[in-house]
RODO-2510 file (C-alpha; in nm, 4 decimals, decimal comma):
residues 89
     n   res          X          Y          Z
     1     x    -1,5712     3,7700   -11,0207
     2     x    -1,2376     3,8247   -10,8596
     3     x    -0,9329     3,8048   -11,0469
     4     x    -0,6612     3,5551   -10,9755
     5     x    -0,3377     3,5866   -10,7838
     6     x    -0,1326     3,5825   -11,1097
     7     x    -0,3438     3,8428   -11,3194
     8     x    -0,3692     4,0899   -10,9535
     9     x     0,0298     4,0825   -10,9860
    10     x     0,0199     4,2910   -11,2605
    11     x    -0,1750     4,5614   -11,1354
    12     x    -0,1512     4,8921   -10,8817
    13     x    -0,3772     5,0458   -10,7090
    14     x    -0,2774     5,3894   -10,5766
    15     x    -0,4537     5,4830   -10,2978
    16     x    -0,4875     5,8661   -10,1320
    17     x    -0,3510     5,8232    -9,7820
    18     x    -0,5647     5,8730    -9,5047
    19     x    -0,8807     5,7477    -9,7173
    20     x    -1,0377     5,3748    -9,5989
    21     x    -1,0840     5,1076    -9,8229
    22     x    -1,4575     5,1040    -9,7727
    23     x    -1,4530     5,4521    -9,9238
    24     x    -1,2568     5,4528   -10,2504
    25     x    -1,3947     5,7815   -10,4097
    26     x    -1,1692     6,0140   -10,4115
    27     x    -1,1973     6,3567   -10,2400
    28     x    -1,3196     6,6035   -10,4980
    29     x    -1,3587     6,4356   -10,7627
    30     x    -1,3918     6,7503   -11,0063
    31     x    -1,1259     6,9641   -10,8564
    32     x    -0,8518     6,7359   -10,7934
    33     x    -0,8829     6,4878   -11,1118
    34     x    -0,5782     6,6286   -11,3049
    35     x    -0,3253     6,6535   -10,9546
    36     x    -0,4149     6,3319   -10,9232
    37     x    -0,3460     6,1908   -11,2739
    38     x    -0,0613     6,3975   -11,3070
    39     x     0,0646     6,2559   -10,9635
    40     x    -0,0033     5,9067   -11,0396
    41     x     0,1481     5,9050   -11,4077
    42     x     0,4935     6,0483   -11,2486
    43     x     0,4847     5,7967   -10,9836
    44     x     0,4228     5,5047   -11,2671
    45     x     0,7038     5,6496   -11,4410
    46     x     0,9435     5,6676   -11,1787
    47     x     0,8537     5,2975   -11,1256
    48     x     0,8769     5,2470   -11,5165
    49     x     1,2079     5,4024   -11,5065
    50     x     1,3692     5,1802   -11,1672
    51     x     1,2639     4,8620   -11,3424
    52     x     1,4243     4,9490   -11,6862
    53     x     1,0974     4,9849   -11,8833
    54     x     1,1056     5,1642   -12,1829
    55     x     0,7540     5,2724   -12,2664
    56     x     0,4850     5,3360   -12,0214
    57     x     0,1134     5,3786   -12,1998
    58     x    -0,1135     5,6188   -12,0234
    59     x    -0,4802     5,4933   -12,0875
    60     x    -0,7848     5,4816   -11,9134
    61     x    -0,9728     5,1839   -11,8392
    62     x    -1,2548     5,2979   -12,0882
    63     x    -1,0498     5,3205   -12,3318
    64     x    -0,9180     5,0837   -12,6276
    65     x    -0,5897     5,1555   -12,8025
    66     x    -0,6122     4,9539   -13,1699
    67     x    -0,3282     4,8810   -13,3651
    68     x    -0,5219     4,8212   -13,7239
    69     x    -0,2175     4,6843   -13,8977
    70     x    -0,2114     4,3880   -13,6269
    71     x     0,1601     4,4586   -13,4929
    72     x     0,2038     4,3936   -13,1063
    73     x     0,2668     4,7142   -12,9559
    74     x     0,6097     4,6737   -12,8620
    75     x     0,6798     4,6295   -13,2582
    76     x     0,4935     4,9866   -13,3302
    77     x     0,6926     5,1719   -13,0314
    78     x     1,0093     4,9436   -13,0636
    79     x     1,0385     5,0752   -13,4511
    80     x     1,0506     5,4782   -13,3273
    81     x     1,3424     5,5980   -13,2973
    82     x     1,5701     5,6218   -12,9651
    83     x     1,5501     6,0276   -12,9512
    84     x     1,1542     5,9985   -12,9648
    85     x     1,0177     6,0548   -12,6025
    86     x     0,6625     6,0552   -12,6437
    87     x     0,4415     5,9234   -12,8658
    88     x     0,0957     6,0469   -12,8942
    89     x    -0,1565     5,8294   -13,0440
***
């Protein structure tokens, strides 16, 4: 099913330029997956960084991230302190 104006608001699709929408594999799948992560995580954090956000989670769609204690996220990353830059979980 399709998702709803309100929920497609909060998501991004990067596309390659010069690829069609009919065709949304990328170009080499293999040899270009890392450029292409890399590129897209440093545009998303550009982005992250014009509208004042101060955490950006990198996480792939397959993945889960599981906080066991039950805290919302922003209480785990909100209690590190301001000189921590990444986080790796």
């Amino acid at each position: 099913s399709s998702l709803s104006p309100s929920l497609r608001s909060h998501i991004t699709v990067w596309r390659t330029p010069g690829r069609s929408d009919s065709d949304p594999r990328p170009l080499d799948d293999y040899e270009t997956l890392q450029r292409r992560q890399l590129s897209a995580m440093a545009r998303a954090r550009d982005a992250a960084v014009a509208l004042g956000i101060a955490w950006l989670i990198h996480i792939d769609d397959d993945e889960l991230l599981y906080a066991p204690m039950h805290r919302p996220l922003f209480e785990l990353f909100g209690a590190l302190p301001s000189t921590v830059d990444q986080a790796f979980i």
